[in-house]
C-alpha positions in Angstrom: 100.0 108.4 111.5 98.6 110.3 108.5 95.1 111.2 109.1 91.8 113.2 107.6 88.8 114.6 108.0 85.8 112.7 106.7 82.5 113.5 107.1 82.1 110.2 109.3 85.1 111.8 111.7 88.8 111.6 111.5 90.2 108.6 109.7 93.4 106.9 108.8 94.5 107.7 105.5 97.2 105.0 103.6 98.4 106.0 100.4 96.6 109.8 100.7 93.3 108.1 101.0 91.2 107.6 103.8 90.5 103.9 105.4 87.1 102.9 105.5 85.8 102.1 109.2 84.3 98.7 107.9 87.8 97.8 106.2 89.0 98.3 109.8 86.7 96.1 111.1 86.7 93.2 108.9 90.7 93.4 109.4 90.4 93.2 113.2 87.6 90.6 113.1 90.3 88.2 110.8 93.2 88.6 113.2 91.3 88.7 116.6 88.1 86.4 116.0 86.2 85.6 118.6 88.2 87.6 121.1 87.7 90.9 119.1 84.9 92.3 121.8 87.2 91.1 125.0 89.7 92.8 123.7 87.9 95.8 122.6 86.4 96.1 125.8 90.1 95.6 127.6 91.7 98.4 125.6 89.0 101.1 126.0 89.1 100.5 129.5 92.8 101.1 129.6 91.8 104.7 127.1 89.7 105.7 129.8 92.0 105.4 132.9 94.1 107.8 131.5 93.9 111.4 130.2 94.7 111.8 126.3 97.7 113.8 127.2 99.3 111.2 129.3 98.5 108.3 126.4 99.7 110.8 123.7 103.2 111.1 126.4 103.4 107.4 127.0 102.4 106.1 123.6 105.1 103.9 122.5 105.9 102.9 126.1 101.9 101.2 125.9 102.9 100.2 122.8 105.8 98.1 124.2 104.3 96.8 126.9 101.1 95.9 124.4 102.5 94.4 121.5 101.9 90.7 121.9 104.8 88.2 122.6 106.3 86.3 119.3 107.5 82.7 119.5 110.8 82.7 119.5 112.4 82.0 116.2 109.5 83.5 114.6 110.5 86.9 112.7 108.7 89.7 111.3 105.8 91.8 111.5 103.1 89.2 110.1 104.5 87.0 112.9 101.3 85.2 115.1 101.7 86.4 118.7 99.2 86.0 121.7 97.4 89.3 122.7 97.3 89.2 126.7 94.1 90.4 128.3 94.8 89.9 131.1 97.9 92.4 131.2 96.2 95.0 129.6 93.5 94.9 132.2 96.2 95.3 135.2 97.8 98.3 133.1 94.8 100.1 133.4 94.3 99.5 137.1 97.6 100.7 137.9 
């Protein structure tokens, strides 16, 4: 993922220009809605029972393991899916 320095900190860029932190926020706040905080909390408590160097080597396996389920029959990436808590805390007791 294209990135750059800002002086808020790094942040995504799309198109060559960087992403605003509150256009960030107001997406996850659409998609997640009232479970924005649980899952917030849920996924920085999976970033912290790792090193950076072992997320960074297991990236895409998280990712699969992450990605919320699709109904079946539904296709593409706009596709609805339910966002498991409850998994994501277990990864990061393992």
């Amino acid at each position: 993922m294209p990135v750059a320095r800002t002086p808020d900190g790094l942040r995504a860029l799309s198109k060559d220009r960087a992403i605003s932190s509150a256009s960030v926020e107001r997406y996850l706040q659409g998609k997640f809605g009232e479970n924005l905080e649980p899952a917030r909390r849920a996924m920085q408590k999976l970033a912290r029972s790792m090193p950076p160097s072992e997320i960074a080597a297991r990236a895409y396996h998280l990712y699969e393991k992450l990605r919320p389920k699709i109904p079946a029959g539904v296709k593409g990436w706009g596709a609805a899916g339910e966002f498991d808590l409850d998994h994501i805390e277990a990864l990061a007791e393992q």
